[in-house]
C-alpha positions in Angstrom: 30.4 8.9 38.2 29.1 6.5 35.6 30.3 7.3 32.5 27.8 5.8 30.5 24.9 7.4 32.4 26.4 10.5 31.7 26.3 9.5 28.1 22.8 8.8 27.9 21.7 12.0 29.3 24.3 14.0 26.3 22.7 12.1 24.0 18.8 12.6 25.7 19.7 16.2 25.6 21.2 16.2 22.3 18.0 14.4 20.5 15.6 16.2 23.0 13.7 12.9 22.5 13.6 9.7 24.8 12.1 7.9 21.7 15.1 9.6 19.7 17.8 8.8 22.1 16.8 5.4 22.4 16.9 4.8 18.9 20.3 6.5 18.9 21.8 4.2 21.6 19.9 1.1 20.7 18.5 0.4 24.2 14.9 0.9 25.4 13.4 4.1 26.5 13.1 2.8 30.0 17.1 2.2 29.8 17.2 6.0 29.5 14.7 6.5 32.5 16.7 4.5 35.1 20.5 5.8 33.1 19.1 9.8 33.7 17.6 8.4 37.6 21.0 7.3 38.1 22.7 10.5 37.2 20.1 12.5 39.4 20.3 10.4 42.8 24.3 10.4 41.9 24.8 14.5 41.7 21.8 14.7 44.4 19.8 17.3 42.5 17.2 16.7 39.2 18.2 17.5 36.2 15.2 17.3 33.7 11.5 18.6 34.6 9.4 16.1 32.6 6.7 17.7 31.0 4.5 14.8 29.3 6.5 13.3 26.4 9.0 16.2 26.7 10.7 17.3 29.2 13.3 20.7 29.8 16.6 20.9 31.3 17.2 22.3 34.9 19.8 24.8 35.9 22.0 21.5 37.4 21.1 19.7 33.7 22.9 22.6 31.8 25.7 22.4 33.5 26.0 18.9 33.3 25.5 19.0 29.8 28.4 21.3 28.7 30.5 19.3 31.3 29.4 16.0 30.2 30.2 17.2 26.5 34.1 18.0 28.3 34.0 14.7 30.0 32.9 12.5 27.0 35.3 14.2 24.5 38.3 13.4 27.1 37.3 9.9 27.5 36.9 9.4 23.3 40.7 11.0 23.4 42.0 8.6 25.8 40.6 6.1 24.2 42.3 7.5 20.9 45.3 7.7 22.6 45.3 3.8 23.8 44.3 2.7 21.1 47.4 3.7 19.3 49.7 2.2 21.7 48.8 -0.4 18.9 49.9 1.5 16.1 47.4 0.3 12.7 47.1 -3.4 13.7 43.5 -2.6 15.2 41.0 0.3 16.0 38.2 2.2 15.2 37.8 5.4 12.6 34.3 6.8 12.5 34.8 9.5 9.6 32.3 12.2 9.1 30.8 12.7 5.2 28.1 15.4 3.8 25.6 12.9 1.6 27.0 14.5 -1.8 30.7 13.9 -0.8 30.7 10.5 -0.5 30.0 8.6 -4.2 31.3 11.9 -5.7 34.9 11.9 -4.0 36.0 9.7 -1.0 34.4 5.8 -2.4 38.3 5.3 -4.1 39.7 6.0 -0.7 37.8 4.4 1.4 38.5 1.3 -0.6 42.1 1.8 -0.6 41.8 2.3 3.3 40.3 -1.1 4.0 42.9 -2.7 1.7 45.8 -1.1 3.6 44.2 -1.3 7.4 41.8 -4.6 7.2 42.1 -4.6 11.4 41.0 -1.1 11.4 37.2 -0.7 12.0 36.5 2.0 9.4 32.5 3.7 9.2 31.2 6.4 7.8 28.4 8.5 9.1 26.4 10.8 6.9 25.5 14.3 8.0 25.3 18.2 6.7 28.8 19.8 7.0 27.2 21.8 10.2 26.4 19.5 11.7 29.7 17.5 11.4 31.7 20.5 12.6 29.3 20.5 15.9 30.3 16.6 16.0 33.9 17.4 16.0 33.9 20.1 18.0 32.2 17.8 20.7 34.4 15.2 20.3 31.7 12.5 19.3 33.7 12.4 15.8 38.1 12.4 15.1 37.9 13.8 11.7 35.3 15.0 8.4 34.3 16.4 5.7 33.0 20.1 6.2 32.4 23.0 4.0 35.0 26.0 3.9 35.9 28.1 5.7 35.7 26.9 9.3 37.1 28.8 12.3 40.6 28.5 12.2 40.4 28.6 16.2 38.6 25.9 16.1 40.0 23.4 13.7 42.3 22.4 11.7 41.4 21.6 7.7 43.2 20.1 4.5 41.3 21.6 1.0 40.4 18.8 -1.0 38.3 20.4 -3.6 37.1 24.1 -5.0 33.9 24.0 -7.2 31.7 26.5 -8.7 28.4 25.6 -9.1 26.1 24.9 -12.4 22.7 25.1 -13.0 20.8 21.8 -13.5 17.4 22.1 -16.2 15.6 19.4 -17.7 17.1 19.6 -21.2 15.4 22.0 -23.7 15.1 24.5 -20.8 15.5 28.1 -21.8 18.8 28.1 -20.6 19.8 25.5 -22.9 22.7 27.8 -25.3 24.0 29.7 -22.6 27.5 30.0 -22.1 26.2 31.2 -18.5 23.6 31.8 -16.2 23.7 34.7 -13.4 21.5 34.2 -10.5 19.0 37.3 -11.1 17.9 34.9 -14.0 16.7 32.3 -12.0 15.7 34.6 -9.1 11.9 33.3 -9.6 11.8 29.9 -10.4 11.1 27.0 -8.3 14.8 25.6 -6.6 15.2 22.0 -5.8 17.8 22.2 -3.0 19.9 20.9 -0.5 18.4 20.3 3.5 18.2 24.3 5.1 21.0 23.5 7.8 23.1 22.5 5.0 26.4 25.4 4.2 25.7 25.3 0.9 22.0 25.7 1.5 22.1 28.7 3.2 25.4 30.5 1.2 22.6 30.0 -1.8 19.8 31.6 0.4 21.8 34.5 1.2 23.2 35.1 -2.3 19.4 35.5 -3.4 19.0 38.0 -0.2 21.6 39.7 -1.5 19.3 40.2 -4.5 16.4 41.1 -2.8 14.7 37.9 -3.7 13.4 34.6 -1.4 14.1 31.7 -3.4 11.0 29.4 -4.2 12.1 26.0 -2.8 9.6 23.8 -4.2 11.5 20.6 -2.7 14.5 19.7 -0.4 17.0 16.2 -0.4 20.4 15.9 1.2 20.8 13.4 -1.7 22.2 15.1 -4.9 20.8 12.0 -7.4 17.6 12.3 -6.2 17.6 16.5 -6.4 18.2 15.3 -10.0 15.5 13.1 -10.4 12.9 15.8 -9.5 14.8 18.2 -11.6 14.0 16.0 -14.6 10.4 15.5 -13.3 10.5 18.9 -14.1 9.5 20.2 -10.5 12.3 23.0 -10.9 15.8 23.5 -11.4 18.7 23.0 -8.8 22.3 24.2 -8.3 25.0 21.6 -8.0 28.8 21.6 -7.9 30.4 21.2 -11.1 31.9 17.6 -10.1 28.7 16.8 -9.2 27.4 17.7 -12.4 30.0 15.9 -14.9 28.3 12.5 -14.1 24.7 13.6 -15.5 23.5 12.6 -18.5 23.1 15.9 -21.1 20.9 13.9 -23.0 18.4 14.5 -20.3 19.8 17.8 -18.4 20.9 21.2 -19.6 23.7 22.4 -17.3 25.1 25.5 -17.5 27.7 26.9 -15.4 26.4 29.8 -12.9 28.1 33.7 -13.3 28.9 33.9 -9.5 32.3 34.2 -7.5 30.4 33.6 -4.4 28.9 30.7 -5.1 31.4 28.0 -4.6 31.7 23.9 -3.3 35.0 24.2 -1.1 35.3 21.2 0.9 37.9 19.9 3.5 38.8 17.5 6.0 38.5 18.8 9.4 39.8 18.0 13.0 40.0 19.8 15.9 42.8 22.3 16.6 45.3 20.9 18.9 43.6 17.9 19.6 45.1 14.4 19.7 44.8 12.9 16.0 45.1 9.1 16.2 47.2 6.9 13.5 44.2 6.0 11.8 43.1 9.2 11.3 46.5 10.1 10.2 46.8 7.3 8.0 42.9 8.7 6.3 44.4 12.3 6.4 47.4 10.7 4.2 45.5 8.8 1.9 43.2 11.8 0.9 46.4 13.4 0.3 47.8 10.8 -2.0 44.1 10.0 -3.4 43.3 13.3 -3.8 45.7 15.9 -3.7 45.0 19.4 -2.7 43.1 22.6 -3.6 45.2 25.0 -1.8 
C-alpha cells in the first residue's frame, strides 16, 4: 500500500475538505483526487461517495480511516525510533502548544532547546488542548501541552502549572475594590472568552450551568492579548489565569481574583501511555523540568 495515499485520504477525512486538505498538505486539490483514486483501485472497493463539493465516507472508507490512523501512528514511531539511532545530533520535534501557553510559559525553553540541540528541527504548532490530545492520541504529534486532567489510560502527563483564574474589567469597573469576585456576580454580563472546543472554555460554561445561567459570550479569541484588548474596548469582561494576568497593565484593567475552587488553569505536558518517547522529546520533557519545575 502507498503510504502516502493513505495519508492524504486521513488527512481528507480529517479536514472533511478537499480545499482544506490541500491546504493542509500543500499540494493541489487534484493531487488529492488521483492520491484517494489510488487508494480506491488499490483496496478494489470506493471509499468516498462525492456529493458536489462534499463528499461522505463509505463503509470500506471507515474502516480505512481508523486503520490508516493505526498505520500512520506506527510509521511516525518507527521513524521516531530511527531517528534516534542518532541520538541528538539531528531530528525533528513537532511540540503541541494551546495559543495562551506559549509567550506565557514555554518562549525561555524553547530558546534554551535550540541552544542545546541546533541539529534538532524544533516547531511548534498551535491548537486548543482538545484538540492536541486528539493529535497525540493519533500519533500525528510526540508530545504537548494539554489541560488537566487527561485519561490516565491514555497518557502520560508532567504538571507544569496550577492557576486560578481572575477576572479581567476595564479599570473603574464595579468590581474595582474587591478582594474577590464569585461567579453569580458576573452571571449576566457579557464574557469575552476563549474558542468553545477549548477545556477551559467549556469548564467555564459548565460552572455557569451549574448556576442555572448561559453565559452571554459577546466575543471569542484563542489569543489571550487580544481577549484583553476587547476587554478594554469595553465589549465585556473575561476570565484569565492568574499568570496570564500579572503581565497586564492595572493602569488600564481591574483584576480581581475569582471565589471558585473549580475554576482552575492546570496544564501539563502530555505523551501517550506506553508509547515510544524519542530523545528529543526526552531532552524537551527534561528541560521543562529544569525550566520549569513542577506543580505536583
Amino acid at each position: 500500500m502507498d503510504i502516502r495515499a493513505l495519508r492524504y485520504f486521513v488527512e481528507l477525512v480529517k479536514c472533511q475538505s478537499f480545499t482544506r486538505a490541500a491546504d493542509a498538505l500543500f499540494v493541489t486539490q487534484p493531487t488529492i483526487s488521483k492520491m484517494v483514486k489510488q487508494l480506491e483501485e488499490e483496496l478494489g472497493m470506493p471509499l468516498i461517495l462525492r456529493e458536489g463539493r462534499s463528499f461522505r465516507l463509505t463503509d470500506a472508507g471507515r474502516v480505512t480511516y481508523e486503520r490508516g490512523l493505526d498505520v500512520l501512528s506506527a510509521m511516525q514511531q518507527l521513524k521516531s525510533e530511527l531517528t534516534d539511532l542518532s541520538g541528538l545530533s539531528r531530528g525533528e520535534l513537532v511540540v503541541g502548544l494551546p495559543p495562551m501557553v506559549g509567550v506565557a510559559f514555554f518562549a525561555p525553553v524553547v530558546s534554551h532547546y535550540r541552544r542545546l540541540y541546533p541539529q534538532i528541527e524544533l516547531k511548534m504548532v498551535e491548537d486548543g488542548a482538545l484538540a492536541i490530545e486528539n493529535r497525540i492520541k493519533s500519533g500525528d504529534l510526540e508530545i504537548g501541552v494539554a489541560v488537566l486532567p487527561v485519561d490516565s489510560q491514555l497518557f502520560e502527563h508532567y504538571s507544569v502549572v496550577r492557576d486560578p483564574l481572575c477576572l479581567v474589567a476595564a479599570a473603574g469597573s464595579r468590581w474595582q475594590s474587591q478582594a474577590m469576585v464569585r461567579l453569580a456576580d458576573i452571571a449576566d454580563q457579557p464574557l469575552v472568552l476563549y474558542p468553545d472546543d477549548f477545556t477551559l472554555s467549556r469548564r467555564v460554561s459548565d460552572a455557569f450551568r451549574d448556576l442555572g445561567k448561559t453565559p452571554n459570550i459577546v466575543g471569542r479569541s484563542a489569543h489571550w492579548d487580544f481577549i484583553v484588548e476587547l476587554v478594554g474596548a469595553n465589549l465585556g469582561v473575561t476570565l484569565l489565569p492568574r499568570s496570564i494576568v500579572a503581565r497586564l497593565d492595572r493602569a488600564q484593567y481591574d483584576v480581581i481574583p475569582l471565589h471558585d475552587s473549580r475554576l482552575y488553569w492546570h496544564l501539563g505536558l502530555i505523551w501517550q501511555r506506553g508509547g515510544y518517547l524519542s530523545h528529543a522529546a526526552r531532552a524537551w520533557l527534561a528541560l521543562t523540568r529544569e525550566r520549569l519545575g513542577g506543580q505536583g
